[in-house]
C-alpha positions as CSV (number, residue, x, y, z in Angstrom):
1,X,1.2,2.0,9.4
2,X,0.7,3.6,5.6
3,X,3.7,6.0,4.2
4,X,2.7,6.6,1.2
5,X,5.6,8.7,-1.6
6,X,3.9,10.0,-4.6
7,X,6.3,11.7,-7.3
8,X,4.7,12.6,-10.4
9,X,3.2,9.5,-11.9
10,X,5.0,7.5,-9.3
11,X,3.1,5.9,-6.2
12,X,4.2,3.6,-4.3
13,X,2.7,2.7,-0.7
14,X,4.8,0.8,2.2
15,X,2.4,-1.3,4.4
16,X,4.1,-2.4,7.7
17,X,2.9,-3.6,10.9
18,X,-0.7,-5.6,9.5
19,X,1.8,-8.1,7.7
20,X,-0.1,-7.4,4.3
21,X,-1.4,-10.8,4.0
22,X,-4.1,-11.2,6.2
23,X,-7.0,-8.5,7.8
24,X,-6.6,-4.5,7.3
25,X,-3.2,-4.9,5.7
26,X,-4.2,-6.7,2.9
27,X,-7.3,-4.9,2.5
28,X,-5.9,-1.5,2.6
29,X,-2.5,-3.0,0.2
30,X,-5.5,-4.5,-2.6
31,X,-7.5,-0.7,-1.8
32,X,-4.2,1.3,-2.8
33,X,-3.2,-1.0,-5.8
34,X,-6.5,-0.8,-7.2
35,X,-6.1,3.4,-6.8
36,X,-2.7,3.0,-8.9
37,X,-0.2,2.5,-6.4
38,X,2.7,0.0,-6.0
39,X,2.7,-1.8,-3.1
40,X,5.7,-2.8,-0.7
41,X,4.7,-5.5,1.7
């Protein structure tokens, strides 16, 4: 699951449940941080 908290210049993007490191979380994680957003793992 994506939440995703964008506040002015600010975006940051909380992956949970893919564990970030392997398969769709890590791909979507390196997708949003190459569209600007920090991500929290």
């Amino acid at each position: 699951m994506v939440y995703q908290v964008d506040k002015q210049t600010h975006k940051v993007a909380l992956v949970t449940g893919g564990g970030g490191n392997r398969g769709i979380g890590r791909e979507t994680s390196r997708q949003l941080a190459l569209r600007g957003y920090h991500v929290l793992i």
